[in-house]
C-alpha positions as CSV (number, residue, x, y, z in Angstrom):
1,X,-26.4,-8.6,-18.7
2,X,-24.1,-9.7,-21.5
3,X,-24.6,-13.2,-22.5
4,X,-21.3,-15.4,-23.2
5,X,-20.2,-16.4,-27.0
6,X,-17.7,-18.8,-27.7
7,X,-15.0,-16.6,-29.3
8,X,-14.5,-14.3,-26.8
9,X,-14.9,-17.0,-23.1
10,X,-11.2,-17.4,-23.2
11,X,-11.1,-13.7,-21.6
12,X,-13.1,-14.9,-18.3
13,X,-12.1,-18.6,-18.2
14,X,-9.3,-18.5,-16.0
15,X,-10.4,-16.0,-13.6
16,X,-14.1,-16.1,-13.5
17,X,-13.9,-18.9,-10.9
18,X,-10.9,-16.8,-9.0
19,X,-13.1,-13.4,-9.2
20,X,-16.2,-15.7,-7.3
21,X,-14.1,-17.0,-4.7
22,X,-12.7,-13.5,-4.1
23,X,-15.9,-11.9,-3.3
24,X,-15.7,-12.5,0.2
25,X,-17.4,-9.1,2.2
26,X,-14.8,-7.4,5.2
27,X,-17.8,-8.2,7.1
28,X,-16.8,-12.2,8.2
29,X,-20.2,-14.1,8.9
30,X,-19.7,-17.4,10.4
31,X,-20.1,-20.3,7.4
32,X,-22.6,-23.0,9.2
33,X,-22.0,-26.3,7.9
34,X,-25.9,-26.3,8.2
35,X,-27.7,-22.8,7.2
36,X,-30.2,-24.3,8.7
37,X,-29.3,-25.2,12.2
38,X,-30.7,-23.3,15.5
39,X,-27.4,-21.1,15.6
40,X,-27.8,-20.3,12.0
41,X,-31.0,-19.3,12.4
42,X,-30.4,-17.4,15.6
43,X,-27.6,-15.6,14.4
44,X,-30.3,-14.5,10.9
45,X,-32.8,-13.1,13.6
46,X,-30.2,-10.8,15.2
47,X,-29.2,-9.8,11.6
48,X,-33.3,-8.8,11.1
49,X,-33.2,-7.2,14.6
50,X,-30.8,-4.3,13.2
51,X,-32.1,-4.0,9.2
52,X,-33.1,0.1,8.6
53,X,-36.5,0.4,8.0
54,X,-35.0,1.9,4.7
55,X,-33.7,-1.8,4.2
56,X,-30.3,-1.5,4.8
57,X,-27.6,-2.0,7.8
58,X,-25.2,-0.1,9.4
59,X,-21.6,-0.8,9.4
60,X,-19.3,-2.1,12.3
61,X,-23.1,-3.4,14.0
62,X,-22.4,-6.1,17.4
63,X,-24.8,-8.5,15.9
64,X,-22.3,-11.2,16.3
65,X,-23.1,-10.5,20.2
66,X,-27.0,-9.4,20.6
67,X,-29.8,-8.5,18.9
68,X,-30.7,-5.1,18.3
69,X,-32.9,-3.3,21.6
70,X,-34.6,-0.7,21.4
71,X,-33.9,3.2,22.2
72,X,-30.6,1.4,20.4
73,X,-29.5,3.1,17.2
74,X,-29.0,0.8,14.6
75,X,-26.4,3.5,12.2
76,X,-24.0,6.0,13.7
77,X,-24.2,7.2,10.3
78,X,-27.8,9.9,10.9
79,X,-28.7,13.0,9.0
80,X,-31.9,14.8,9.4
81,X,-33.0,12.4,11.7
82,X,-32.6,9.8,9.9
83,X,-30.4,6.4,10.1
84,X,-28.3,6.0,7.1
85,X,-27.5,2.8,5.4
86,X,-24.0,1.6,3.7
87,X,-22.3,-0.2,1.8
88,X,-18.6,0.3,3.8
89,X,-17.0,-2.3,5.4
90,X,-18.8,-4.8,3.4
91,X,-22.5,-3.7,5.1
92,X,-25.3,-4.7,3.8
93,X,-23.9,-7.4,0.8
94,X,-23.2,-9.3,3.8
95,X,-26.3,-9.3,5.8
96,X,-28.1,-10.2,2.8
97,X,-25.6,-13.2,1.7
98,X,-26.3,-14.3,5.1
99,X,-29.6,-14.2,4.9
100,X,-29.8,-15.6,1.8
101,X,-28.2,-18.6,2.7
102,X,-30.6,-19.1,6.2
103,X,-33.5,-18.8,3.5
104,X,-32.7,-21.2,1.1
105,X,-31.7,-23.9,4.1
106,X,-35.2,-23.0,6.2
107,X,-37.7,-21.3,3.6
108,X,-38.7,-19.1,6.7
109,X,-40.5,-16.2,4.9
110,X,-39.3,-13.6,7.3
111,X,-36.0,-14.0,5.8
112,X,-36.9,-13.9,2.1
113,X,-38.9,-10.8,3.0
114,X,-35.8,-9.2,5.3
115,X,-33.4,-9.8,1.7
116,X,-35.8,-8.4,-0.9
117,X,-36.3,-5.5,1.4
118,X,-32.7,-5.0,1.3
119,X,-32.1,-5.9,-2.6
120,X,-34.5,-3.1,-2.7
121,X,-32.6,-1.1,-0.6
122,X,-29.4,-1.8,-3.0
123,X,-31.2,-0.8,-6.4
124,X,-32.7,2.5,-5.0
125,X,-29.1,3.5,-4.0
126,X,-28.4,3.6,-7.6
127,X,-27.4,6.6,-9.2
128,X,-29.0,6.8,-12.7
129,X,-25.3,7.2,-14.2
130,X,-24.9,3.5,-12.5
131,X,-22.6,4.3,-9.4
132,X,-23.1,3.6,-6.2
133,X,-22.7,6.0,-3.0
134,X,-21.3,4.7,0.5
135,X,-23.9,5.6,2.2
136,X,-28.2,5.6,1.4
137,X,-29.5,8.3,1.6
138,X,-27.1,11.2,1.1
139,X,-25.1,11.8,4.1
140,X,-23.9,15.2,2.9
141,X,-20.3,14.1,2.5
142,X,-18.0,12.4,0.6
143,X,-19.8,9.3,1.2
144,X,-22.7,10.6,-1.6
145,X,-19.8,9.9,-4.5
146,X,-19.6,6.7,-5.8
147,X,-17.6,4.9,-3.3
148,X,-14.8,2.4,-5.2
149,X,-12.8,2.8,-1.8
150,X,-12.9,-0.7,0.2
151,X,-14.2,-2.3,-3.3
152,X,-17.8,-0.6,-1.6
153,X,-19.2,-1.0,-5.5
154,X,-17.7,-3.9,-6.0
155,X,-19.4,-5.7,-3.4
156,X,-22.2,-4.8,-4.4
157,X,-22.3,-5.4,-8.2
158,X,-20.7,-8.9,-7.2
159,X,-24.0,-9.5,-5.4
160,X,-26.5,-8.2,-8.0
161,X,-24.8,-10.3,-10.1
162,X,-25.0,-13.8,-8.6
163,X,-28.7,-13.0,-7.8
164,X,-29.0,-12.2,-11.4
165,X,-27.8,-15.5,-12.3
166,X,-29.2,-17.5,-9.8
167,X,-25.9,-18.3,-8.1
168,X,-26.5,-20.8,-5.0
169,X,-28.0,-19.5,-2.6
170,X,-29.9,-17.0,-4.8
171,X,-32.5,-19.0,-6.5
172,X,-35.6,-18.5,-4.8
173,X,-35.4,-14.9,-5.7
174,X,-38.5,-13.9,-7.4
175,X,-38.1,-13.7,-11.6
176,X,-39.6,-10.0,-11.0
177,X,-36.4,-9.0,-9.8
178,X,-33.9,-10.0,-12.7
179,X,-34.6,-7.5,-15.6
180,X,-34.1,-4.9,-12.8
181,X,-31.3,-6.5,-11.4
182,X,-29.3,-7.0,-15.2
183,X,-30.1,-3.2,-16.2
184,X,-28.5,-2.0,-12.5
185,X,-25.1,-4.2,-13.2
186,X,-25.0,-2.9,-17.0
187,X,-26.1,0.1,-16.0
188,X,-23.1,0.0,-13.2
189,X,-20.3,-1.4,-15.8
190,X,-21.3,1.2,-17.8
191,X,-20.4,3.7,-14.7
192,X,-17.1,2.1,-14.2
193,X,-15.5,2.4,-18.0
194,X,-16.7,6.7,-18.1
195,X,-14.9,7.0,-14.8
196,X,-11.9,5.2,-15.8
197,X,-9.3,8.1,-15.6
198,X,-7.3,9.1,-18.5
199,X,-4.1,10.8,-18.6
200,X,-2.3,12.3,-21.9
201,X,-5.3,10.5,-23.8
202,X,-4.1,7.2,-22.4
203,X,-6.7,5.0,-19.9
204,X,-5.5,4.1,-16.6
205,X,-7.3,2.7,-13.5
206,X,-9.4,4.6,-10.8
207,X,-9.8,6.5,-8.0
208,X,-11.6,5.8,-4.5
209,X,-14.2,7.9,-5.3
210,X,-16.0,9.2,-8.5
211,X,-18.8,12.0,-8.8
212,X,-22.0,10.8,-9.6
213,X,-22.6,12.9,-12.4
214,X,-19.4,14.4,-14.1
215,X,-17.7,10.5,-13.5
216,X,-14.6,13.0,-12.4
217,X,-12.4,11.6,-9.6
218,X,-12.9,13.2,-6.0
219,X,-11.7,12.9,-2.2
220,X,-12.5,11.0,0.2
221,X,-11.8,11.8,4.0
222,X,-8.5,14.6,4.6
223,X,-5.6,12.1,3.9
224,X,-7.6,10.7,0.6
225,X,-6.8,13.1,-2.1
226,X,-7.7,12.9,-5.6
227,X,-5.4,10.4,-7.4
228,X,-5.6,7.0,-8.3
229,X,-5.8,4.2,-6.3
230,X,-3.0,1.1,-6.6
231,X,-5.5,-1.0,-4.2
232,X,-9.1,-0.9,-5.6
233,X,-8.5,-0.4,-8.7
234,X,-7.6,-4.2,-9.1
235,X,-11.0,-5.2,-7.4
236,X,-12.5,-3.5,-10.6
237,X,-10.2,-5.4,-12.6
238,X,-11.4,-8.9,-11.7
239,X,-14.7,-7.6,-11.9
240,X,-14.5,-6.7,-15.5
241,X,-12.5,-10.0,-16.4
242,X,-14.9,-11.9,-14.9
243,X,-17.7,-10.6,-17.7
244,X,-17.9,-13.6,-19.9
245,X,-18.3,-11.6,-23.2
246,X,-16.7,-8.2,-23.0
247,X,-16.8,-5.7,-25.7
248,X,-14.1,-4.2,-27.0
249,X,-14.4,-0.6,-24.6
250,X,-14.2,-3.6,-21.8
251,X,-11.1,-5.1,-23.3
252,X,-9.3,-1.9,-23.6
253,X,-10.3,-0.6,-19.7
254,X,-9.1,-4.0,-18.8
255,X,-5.8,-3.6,-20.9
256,X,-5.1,-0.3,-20.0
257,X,-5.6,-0.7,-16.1
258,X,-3.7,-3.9,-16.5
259,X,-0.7,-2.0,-18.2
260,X,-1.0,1.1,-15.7
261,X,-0.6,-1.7,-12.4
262,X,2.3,-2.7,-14.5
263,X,4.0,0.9,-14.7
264,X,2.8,1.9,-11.3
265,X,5.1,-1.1,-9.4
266,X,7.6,0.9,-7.1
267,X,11.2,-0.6,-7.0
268,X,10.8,-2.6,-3.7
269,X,7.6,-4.6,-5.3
270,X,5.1,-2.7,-3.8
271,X,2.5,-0.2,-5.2
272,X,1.3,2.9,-3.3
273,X,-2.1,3.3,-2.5
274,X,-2.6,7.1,-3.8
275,X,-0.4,8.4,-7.4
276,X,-0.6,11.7,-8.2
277,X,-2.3,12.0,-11.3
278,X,0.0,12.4,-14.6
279,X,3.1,12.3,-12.5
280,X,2.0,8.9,-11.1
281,X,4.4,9.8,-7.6
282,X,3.3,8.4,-4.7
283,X,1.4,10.4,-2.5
284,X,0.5,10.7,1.5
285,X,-1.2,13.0,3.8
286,X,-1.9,13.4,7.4
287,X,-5.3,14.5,9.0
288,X,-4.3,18.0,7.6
289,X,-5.3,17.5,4.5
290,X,-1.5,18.5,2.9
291,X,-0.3,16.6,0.2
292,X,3.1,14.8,0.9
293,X,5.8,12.6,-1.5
294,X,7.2,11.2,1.7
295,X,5.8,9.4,3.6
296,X,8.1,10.3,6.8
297,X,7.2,13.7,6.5
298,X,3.1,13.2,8.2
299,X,2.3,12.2,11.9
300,X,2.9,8.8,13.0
301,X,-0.7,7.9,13.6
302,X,-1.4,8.4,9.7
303,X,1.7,6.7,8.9
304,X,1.3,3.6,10.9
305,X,-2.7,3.6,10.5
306,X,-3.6,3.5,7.3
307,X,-2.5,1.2,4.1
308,X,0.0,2.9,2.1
309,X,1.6,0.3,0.4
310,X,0.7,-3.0,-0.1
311,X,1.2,-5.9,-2.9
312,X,-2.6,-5.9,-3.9
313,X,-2.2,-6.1,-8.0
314,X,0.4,-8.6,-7.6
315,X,-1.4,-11.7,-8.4
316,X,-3.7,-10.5,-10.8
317,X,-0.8,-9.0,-12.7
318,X,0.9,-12.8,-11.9
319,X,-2.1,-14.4,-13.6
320,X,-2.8,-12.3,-17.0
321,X,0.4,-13.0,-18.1
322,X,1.4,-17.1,-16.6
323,X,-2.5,-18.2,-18.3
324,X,-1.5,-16.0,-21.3
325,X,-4.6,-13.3,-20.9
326,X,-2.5,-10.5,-21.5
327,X,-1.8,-11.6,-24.8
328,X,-4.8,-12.5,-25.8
329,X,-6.3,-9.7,-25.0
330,X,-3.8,-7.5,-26.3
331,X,-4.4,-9.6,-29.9
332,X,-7.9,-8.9,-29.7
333,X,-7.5,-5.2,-30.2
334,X,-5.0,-4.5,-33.0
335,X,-5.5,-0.7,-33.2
336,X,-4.6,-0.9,-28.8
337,X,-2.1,3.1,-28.6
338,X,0.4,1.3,-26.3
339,X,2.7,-2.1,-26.4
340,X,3.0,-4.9,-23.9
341,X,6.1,-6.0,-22.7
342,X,7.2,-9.3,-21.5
343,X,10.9,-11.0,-20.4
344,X,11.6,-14.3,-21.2
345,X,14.0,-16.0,-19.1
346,X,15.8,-19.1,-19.5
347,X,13.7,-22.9,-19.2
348,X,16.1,-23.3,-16.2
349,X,15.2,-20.7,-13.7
350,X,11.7,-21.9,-14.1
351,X,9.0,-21.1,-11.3
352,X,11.5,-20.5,-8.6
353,X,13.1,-17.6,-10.5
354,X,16.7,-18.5,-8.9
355,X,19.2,-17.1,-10.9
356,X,23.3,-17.3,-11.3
357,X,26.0,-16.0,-12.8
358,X,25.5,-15.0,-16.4
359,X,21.8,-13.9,-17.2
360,X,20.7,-14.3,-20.3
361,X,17.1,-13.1,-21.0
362,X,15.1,-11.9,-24.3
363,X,12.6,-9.0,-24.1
364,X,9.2,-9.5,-26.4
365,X,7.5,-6.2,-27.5
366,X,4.1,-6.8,-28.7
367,X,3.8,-3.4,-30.2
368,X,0.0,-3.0,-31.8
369,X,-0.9,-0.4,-32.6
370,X,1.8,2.3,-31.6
371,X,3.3,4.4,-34.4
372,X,7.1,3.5,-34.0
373,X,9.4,2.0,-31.4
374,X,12.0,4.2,-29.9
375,X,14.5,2.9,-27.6
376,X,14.6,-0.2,-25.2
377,X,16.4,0.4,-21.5
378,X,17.0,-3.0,-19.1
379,X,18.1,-2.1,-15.9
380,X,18.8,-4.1,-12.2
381,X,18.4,-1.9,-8.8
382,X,20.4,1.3,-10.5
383,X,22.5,-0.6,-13.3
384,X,21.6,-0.6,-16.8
385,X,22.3,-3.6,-18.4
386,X,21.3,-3.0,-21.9
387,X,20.4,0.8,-23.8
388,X,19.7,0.4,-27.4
389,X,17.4,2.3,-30.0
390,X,15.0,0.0,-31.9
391,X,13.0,0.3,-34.8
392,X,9.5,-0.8,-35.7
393,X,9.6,-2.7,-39.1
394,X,6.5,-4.7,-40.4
395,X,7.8,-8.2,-39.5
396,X,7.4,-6.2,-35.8
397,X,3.9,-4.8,-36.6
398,X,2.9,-8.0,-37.4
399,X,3.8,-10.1,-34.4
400,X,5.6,-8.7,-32.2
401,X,9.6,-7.7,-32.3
402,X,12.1,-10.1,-29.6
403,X,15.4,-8.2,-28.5
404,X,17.5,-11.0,-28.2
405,X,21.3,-10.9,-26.6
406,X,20.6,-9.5,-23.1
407,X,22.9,-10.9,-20.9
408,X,23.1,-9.9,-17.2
409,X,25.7,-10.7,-15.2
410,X,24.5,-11.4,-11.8
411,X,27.9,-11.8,-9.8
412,X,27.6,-8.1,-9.8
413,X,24.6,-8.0,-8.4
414,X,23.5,-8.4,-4.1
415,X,22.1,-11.6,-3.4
416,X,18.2,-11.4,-3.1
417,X,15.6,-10.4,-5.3
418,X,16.2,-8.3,-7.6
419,X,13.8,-6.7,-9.8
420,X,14.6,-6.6,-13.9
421,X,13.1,-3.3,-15.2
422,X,12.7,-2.6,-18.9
423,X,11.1,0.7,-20.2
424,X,10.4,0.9,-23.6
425,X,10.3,4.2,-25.1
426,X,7.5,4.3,-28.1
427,X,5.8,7.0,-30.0
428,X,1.6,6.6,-29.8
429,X,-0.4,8.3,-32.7
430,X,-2.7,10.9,-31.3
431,X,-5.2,13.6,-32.5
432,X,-4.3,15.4,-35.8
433,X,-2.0,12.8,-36.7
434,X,0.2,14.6,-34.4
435,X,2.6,11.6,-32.0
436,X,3.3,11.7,-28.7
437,X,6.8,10.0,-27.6
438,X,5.7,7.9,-24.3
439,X,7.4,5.3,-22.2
440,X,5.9,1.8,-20.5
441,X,7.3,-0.6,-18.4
442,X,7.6,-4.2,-17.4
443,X,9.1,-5.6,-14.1
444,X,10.1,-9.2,-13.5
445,X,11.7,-10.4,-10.1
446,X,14.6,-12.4,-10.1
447,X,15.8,-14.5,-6.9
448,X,20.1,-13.9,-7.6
449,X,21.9,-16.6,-5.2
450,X,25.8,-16.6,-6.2
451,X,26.5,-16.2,-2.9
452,X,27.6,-19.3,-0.4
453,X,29.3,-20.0,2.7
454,X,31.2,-22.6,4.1
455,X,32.3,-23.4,7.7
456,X,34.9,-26.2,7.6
457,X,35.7,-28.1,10.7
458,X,38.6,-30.1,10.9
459,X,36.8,-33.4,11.8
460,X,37.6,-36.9,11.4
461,X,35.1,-38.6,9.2
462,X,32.1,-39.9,10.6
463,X,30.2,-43.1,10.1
464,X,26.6,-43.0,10.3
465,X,26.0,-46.7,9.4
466,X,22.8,-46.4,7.1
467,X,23.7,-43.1,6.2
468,X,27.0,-43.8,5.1
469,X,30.1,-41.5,6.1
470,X,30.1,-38.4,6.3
471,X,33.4,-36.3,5.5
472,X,33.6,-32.9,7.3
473,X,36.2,-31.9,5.5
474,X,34.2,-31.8,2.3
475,X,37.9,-31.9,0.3
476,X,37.4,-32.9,-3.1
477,X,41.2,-34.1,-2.9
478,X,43.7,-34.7,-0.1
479,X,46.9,-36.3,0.2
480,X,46.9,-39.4,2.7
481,X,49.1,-38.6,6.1
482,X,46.8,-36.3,8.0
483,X,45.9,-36.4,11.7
484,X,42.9,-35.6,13.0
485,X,43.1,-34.0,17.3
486,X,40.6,-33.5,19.5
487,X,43.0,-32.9,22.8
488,X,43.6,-30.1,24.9
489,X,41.3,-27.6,23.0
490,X,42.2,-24.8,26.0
491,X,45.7,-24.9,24.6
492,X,44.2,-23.9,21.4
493,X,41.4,-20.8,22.4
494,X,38.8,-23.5,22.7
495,X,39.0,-25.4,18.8
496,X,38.7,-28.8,19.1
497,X,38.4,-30.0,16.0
498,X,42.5,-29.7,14.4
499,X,44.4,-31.2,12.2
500,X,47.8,-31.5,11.5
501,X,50.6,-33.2,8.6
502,X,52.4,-36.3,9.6
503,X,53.5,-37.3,6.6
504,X,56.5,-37.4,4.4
505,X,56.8,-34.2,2.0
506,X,54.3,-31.8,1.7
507,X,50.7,-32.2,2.3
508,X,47.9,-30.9,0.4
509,X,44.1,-30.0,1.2
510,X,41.6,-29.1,-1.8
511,X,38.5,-27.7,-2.5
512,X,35.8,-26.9,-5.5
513,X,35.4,-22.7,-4.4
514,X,33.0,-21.5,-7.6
515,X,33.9,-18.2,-7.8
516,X,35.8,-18.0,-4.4
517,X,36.2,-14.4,-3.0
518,X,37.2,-15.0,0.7
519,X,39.2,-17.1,2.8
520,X,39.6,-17.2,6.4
521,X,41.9,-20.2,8.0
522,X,43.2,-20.5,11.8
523,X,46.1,-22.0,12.2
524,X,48.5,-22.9,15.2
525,X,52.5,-22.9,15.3
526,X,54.6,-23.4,18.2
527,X,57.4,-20.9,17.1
528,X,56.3,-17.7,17.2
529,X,59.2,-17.1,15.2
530,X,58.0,-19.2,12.6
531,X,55.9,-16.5,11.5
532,X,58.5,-14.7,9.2
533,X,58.3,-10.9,7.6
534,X,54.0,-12.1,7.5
535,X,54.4,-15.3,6.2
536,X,54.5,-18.9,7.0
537,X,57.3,-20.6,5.3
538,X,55.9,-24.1,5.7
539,X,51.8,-23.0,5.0
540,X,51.0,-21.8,1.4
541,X,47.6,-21.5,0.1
542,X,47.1,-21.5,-3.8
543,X,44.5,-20.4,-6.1
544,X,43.3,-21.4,-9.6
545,X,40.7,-21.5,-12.4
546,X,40.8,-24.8,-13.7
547,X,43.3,-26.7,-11.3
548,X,46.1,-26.5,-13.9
549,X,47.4,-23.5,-13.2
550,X,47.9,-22.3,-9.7
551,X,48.5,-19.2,-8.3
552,X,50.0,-18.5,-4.8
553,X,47.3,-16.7,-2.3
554,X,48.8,-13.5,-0.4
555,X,47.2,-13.3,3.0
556,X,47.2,-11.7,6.0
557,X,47.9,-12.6,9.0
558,X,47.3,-11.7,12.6
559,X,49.4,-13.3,15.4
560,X,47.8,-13.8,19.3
561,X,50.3,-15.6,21.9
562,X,48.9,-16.4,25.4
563,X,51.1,-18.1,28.0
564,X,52.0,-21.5,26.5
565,X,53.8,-23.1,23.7
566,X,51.3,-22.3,21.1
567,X,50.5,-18.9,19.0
568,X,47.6,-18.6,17.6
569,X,47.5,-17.2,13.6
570,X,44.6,-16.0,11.9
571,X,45.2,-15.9,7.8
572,X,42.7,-13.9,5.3
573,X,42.5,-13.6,2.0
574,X,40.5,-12.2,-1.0
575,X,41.8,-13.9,-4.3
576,X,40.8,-11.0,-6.3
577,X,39.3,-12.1,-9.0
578,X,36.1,-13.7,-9.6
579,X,37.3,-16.6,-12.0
580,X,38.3,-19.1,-8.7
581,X,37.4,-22.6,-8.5
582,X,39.7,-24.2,-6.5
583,X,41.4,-23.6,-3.6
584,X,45.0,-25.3,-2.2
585,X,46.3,-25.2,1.3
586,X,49.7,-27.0,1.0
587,X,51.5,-27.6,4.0
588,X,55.3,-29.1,5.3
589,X,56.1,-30.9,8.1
590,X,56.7,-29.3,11.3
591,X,55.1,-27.9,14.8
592,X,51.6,-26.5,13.0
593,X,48.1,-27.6,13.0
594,X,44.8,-26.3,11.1
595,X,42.1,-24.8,13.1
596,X,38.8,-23.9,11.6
597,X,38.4,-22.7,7.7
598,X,36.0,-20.6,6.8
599,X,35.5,-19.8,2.9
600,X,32.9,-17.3,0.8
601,X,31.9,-16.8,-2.6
């Protein structure tokens, strides 16, 4: 196993500890405060009661609930006669974790013996190209390729290497064991960077399964197709970060993979768990075996029972770039055929990523060692917000080019999150000195919020002692000579809460409306024929953009009259332009009163 150097630690030291703490098996064991305790040790003997006689266990075993009896198999995985173990589900890395830790709390030998028969177990399931199968021995199936599906490999590379380096609880394992144990996980990295699939001469990530000898990508059971895999791929990932001196064929499987997540993130966020190879489409199938781009188009029990989407690269991609890894590691190989993309947004969005109005944002291409820049695209859902051609100069070869400028105006945008897409078009040197145009991308999610409501009741202000008073109103200016009534709320379809102008001239109510695009107010008037060819003569409601200038607000109206002396008006408005921020309602005296106000924008 590779030992660390100085130079090149800052690869693993932010995710080494992250990678550890992930390697949790699917197979949950309970975590006894005290390995060593009678339930500890109980539930160790039932693990014992169901090892192979090959060394390893089953998958899906009851050993949570009883030990194994006999006439009982201990695998429902059997060819020739005889029980197969695996490494699905987590089987097998578990049982000997377990064990592991009852041994190191007890030093009962029958539990050192149980786990080196296993370890054995592990490194005689070893390919000689590195890999490792599901299942031990062959089962005749796709289970006999090297299994990356459910992070089968993973798991167990994660385990030969904290026995390798004498992780707690792996100490007491014999010294015999550790030149065998580094030369399998080598010998297993190794595996993992010739199967690493590449596409137009470019590296990209993985599929579930790998042949044992050609490294080729294969298929799993009828729905898992050739293609490569969104979800274990980034299992591998973290594995190979967590290396603490990777070469530079490491760096560049990491990079690549790392970059391929990045292009593979659908629109919604999520990443499929199958993409066709060299298309990189989405792909599903049901039990027959047919290869579908929709996922609507197979039987409901594949649709709804199996993982076809999920958010699994999302933190990992989240980490290379907020610790700076990405960079780093894209720095470390000068000659790397393809750029890395990053959007800078401004200091004031920060972590929560809400944005508003106006947009600005700078793109950074960190082109190494492509052969010329082409054209830059920014787009939001289906709007483009910028389309330019760029050119690769040597100030850009040298560190990197920014596109400064891009503004995005988010007002025209649905509140939510919103992903910012840019795709870079490039040209990558290739065999013969021929170039090859190709295209990456880079998504960063934004949180737009321009939108607000406000539901105005026409309550009298409130004192709350300590808390001061409260004004429902929420005016920012009114004139003095409104009253507030509570009475009789039948007479007026059940609003309480009114107010109405008692004093001399006209009365006025303001607010601060940023960007106001909708106004809803219900008023009340006791002559219906007040309401004259649509309009109120003694109810205006103005408009303006810096409370200079105001500009009279045409609204609808829609009359209701019930038996009594009061009709009921309903006014609506849309201001039509964006630039509001203020809103008037100016009123004169007479028989009218102000219901409820409702406002958007």
């Amino acid at each position: 196993m590779r030992k660390p150097t100085f130079a090149v630690l800052i690869f693993a030291f932010h995710l080494v500890i992250h990678v550890a703490a992930g390697s949790v098996s699917a197979v949950e064991y309970p975590r006894f405060a005290d390995m060593g305790s009678p339930q500890a040790v109980a539930l160790a003997d039932r693990v014992l009661s169901w090892q192979l006689p090959n060394g390893g266990w089953g998958k899906n075993l009851p050993v949570l609930e009883r030990a194994w009896e006999p006439g009982t198999p201990k695998s429902d995985q059997i060819r020739d006669g005889v029980e197969l173990g695996t490494f699905d589900n987590g089987a097998t890395t578990s049982e000997l974790r377990f064990l592991a830790g009852v041994y190191a709390a007890t030093g009962e030998e029958r539990f050192k013996q149980a786990f080196e028969r296993g370890l054995d177990f592990v490194l005689a399931a070893q390919y000689p190209s590195g890999g490792w199968p599901q299942t031990y021995p062959a089962r005749g199936n796709y289970s006999d390729f090297v299994t990356y599906n459910d992070d089968a490999m993973v798991r167990v590379m994660e385990l030969i290497r904290d026995v390798a380096e004498g992780r707690p609880p792996f100490g007491f394992v014999s010294p015999d064991y550790l030149p065998r144990l580094r030369r399998a996980f080598d010998l297993g990295i190794e595996y993992i960077l010739k199967s690493q699939i590449v596409v137009d001469g470019r590296l990209t990530a993985w599929c579930q399964q790998h042949d044992p000898y050609t490294y080729e990508p294969r298929p799993g059971r009828s729905y898992e197709h050739v293609s490569i895999s969104g979800s274990e791929s980034v299992r591998i990932v973290r594995l190979l970060m967590s290396l603490p001196d990777p070469d530079e064929r490491v760096r560049e499987a990491i990079l690549s993979a790392l970059l391929w997540l990045d292009e593979a993130r659908l629109p919604d966020g999520r990443w499929a768990r199958f993409y066709e190879i060299g298309t990189n489409r989405p792909i599903f199938s049901g039990r027959d075996g047919v290869i579908k781009y929709d996922i609507m188009e197979i039987e409901a029990e594949r649709r709804e029972g199996y993982a076809w989407y999920g958010t699994w690269p999302s933190a990992l991609l989240s980490e290379v770039r907020s610790t700076g890894y990405l960079r780093r590691l894209h720095a470390s190989l000068p000659g790397f055929p393809a750029p890395v993309l990053s959007v800078s947004l401004p200091a004031a969005v920060g972590v929560s990523r809400i944005v508003q109005g106006t947009l600005p944002l700078d793109v950074e291409i960190l082109p190494g060692g492509v052969a010329g820049l082409k054209r830059l695209v920014v787009t939001v859902g289906e709007r483009t917000v910028y389309d330019a051609p760029l050119a690769l100069g040597e100030g850009a070869r040298a560190g990197g080019t920014i596109v400064r400028g891009i503004e995005i105006d988010t007002l025209e945008i649905d509140d939510g999150w919103q992903d910012i897409a840019v795709e870079l078009t490039y040209t990558a040197p290739g065999t013969g000195g021929a170039e090859s145009e190709r295209r990456t991308r880079f998504v960063q999610s934004v949180q737009v919020r321009n939108r607000w409501t406000r539901s105005i009741a026409m309550r009298p202000p409130e004192n709350r002692g300590w808390f001061g008073v409260i004004d429902h109103l929420m005016t920012s200016d009114r004139s003095a000579g409104w009253e507030f009534l509570s009475n009789d709320a039948a007479l007026f379809w059940g609003d309480r809460d009114r107010i109405a102008w008692n004093g001399p001239g006209t009365g006025y109510l303001e607010w601060e409306t940023p960007h106001l695009r909708k106004v809803r107010l219900v008023a009340f008037v006791q002559d219906p024929e007040a309401l004259q060819a649509g309009r109120i003569p003694q109810l205006r409601m103005w408009v303006s953009h810096d409370r200079n200038t105001w500009i009279e607000l045409d609204a609808a109206v829609a009359a209701e009259r019930r038996d009594g002396v009061w009709t009921r008006l309903e006014l609506t408005a849309s201001p039509g332009t964006r630039e509001i921020q203020w809103l008037r309602i100016e009123v004169e005296p007479g028989a009218l009163q102000l219901g409820h106000l409702d406002l958007e924008g």
